[in-house]
Structures are given as C-alpha cells and as structure tokens.
N, C-alpha and C positions, 0 to 999 in steps of 0.2 A: 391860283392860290389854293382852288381846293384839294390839287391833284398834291401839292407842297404837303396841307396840312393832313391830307393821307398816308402818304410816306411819312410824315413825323409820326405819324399815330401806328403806324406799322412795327416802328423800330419800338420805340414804346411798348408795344407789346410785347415784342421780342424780349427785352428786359425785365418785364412782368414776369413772363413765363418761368425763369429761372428764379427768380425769387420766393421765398416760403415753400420751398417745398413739401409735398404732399407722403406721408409714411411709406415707407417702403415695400410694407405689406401689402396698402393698397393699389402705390402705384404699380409692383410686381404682374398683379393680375390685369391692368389695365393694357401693359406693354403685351404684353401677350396677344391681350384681343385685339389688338389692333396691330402686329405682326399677320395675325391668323386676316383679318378682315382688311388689308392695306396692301399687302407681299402678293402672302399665299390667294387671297381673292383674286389675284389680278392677274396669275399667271398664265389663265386659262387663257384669255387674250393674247398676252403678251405671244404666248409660243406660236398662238395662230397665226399673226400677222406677221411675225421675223420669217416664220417658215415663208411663205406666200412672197414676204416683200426680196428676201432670198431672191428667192426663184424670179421674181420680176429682173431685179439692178441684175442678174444675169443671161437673161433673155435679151433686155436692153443693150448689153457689153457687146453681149456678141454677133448682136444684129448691126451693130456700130463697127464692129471689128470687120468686115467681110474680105479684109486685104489678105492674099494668101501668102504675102511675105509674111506677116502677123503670126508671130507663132500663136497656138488657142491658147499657152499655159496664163494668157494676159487676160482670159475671162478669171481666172479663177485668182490674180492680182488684185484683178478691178471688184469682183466682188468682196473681195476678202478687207480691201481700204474703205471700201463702200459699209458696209457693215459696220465694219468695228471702229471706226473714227466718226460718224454721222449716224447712220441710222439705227442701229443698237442703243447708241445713249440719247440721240436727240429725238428720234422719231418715237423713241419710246414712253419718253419722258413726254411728249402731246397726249398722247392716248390717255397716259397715269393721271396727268392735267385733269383730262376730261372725266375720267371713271373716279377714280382714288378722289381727284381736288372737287365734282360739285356732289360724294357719296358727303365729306368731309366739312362742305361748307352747307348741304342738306342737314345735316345733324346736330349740328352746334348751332344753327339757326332755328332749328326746329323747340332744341331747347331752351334759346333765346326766345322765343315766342309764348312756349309755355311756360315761361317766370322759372324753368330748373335750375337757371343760371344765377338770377335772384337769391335762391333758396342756398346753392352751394355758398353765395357772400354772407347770406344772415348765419348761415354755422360757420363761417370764420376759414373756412376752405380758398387758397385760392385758386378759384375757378380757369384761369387762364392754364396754370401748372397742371392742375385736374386733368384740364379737356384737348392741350394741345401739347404736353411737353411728352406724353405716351405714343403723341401720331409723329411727332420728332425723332425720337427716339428709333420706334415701327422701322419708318421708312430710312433710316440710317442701313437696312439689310437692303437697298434696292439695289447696291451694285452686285448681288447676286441675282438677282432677275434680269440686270444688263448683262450679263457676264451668259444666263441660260437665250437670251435673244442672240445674241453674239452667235454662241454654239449650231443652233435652231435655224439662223439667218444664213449662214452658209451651209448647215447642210440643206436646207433649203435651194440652194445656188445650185452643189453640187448634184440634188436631184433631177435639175430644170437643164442642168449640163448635159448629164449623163443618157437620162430618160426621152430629152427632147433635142439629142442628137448635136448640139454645139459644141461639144468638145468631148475629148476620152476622158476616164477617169484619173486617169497616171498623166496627163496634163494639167487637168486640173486643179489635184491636190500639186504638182510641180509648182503649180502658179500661186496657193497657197501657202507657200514655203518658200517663194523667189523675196528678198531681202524683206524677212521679215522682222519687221522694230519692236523690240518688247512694250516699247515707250509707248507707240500707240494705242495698247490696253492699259497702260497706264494711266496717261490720258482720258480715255476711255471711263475712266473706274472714278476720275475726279472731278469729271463733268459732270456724275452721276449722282455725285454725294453732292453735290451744291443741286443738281436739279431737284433731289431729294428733300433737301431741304426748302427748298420754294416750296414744293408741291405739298408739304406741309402745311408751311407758318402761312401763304397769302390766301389759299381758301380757307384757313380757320380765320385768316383776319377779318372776310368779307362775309363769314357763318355769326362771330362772336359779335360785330357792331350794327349789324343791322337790326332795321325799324320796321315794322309793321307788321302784318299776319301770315299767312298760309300762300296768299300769291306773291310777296315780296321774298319770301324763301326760295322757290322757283327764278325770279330774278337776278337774288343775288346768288345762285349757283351758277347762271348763265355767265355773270358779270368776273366771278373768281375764275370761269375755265377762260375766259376772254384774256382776264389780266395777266392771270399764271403759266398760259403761252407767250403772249409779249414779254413778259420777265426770262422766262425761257432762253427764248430767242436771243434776248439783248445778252445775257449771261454766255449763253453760247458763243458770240461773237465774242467777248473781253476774254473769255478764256482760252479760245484759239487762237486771238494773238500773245496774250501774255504765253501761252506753253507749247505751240508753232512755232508764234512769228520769230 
C-alpha cells in the first residue's frame, strides 16, 4: 500500500506542477538556470564516459569477432547499434539519474528543510510550478546531450578500432554506414525525452516530500537515484517493445 499511495502522490504532483503558473519573467530566468546547471553541467561526463564506453563495446566486438571469414566492417555495425539504440540513451540516462536526479533531489530537500518551501506557500507562489516545472522544461534539451554521446561514443569506437589495431578505418566507417535505420535515432531521441522527464519529476518528488533534517536529505537523494533507475529501466523495456517489438 505504501508503494500504491506513492505513486498516487507522484501523479498528483505531476498535476500540481502545471497548475497556477508562475510569471513568465520569472519563470524565463529560472529555465535558464537550470538548462546551464542540469544540460550544460553534465556534459563534461557525459562525453567522457561515451568516449571510453565507445572504445570498450568495440574492443569487446572485435575480440568476439576473431573468425577471419568475419568481414572487420561488423566491428564498426556492432558498435554503431551498440551506441545509438542502448547505450547513448539508456546508459546515459543512469549516470544523469545519479548526478542531475540526487543534485535535484539535494536542493529541493534542502529547501524543504529550511521552511523556503513554507515561505514560497505563504506568498501564494506555487511552489511545485516554481521549483520543478523549470528542471522539466531544462531537461526537455537532453536529447541533445544523447545525440553529443551518440557522436563521442563512436568516435570513441572508431579510435579503439584504428589506434588499437582491430580494424582499418575505411572498414569501419563501412560498417557504420552498412544498413543504416534512421529509425533507430529516432528511437533513440524518444527514449530520451521520457527518460528526461523521469529524471526530472521522480527526484524532485522524493527532494519536495521529505521529512526530517540535514541526514534525511542525504537519504533521500540516495532513495531518488535508486527509484529513478528502476523507473528507468522499466520504461526502457515498455518502450522497446512498443517501438521494436
């Protein structure tokens, strides 16, 4: 029952959020900040780990591939599906989980603790609109961060090809280009806008209802990157069959 009356109080929110909206003036500057502190914060990760993970899922290909019937152009297939259907928008979207959902669920807890929440109810502000309809908004730009993973994560590959002797370059990019589906960045782009939005609404849900002081804050940042992967995850699977299967 409690996990039920979570989820009811989750949606709820959701609904909240869009309600009474906050001036345009204000809200203008808030979308901003939190573009600059939610996107742009994040890309310095972001490109480190697509480069690297790149380079791994093709290290791994072509240490799997060693058949010399195997043409090599199959390392640079296997990376290029590898990348842009999984780990560009899913693996990317854990990390954002972690960094982006407990900075998000730190801050709105934090102001939950010092009564600023309180404060924005008694001027007549709603606070839900204020504090989470801005990081909604933000992270609606995340399929250009999956779109610079994407880019980063194979040339990644194609370094770990070239530089570490598994295949030529002119196979590679062959294998990059062998029937390639627009669909799959497509795909791609709308896994990303739903993880987008988790990564939003469920660590402000678990920043904006929490109870108690300075160590439950810590808690429930731990508790939002927990949930906001499991959501993740489940979401991933219903959307691969609905736009796969």
């Amino acid at each position: 029952m409690k996990y039920l009356e979570a989820i009811g109080k989750y949606f709820i929110m959701i609904w909240e959020v869009f309600k009474k909206p906050t001036k345009w003036r204000i809200m203008k500057t808030l979308i901003l900040k939190e573009i600059d502190e939610l996107i742009f914060g994040a890309m310095g990760i972001i490109i480190f780990i697509s480069f690297f993970i790149g380079g791994v899922v093709t290290i791994q290909t072509a240490l799997n591939l060693n058949n010399p019937l195997l043409p090599k152009s199959l390392i640079g297939f296997a990376t290029r599906q590898s990348v842009i259907l999984e780990f560009a928008p899913t693996f990317t979207s854990i990390i954002m989980a972690g960094k982006v959902g407990s900075y998000i669920t730190s801050s709105i807890g934090t102001m939950r603790v010092t009564e600023q929440i309180d404060a924005l109810e008694v001027m007549g502000i709603n606070s839900l609109n204020y504090l989470v309809f801005p990081k909604i908004v933000a992270t609606m730009l995340y399929p250009f961060a999956v779109a610079i993973s994407m880019f980063v994560g194979i040339l990644g590959g194609w370094v770990a090809a070239v530089f570490g002797g598994f295949a030529p370059s002119g196979d590679f990019i062959q294998g990059l280009q062998m029937d390639f589906d627009s669909y799959h960045v497509t795909y791609a782009f709308i896994k990303s806008i739903v993880f987008a939005f988790v990564i939003a609404t469920v660590p402000s849900y678990h920043g904006f209802y929490m109870t108690g002081g300075a160590l439950e804050v810590g808690k429930a940042s731990t508790t939002s990157f927990v949930w906001t992967s499991v959501v993740i995850i489940i979401v991933n699977y219903v959307l691969t069959q609905l736009l796969l299967g």
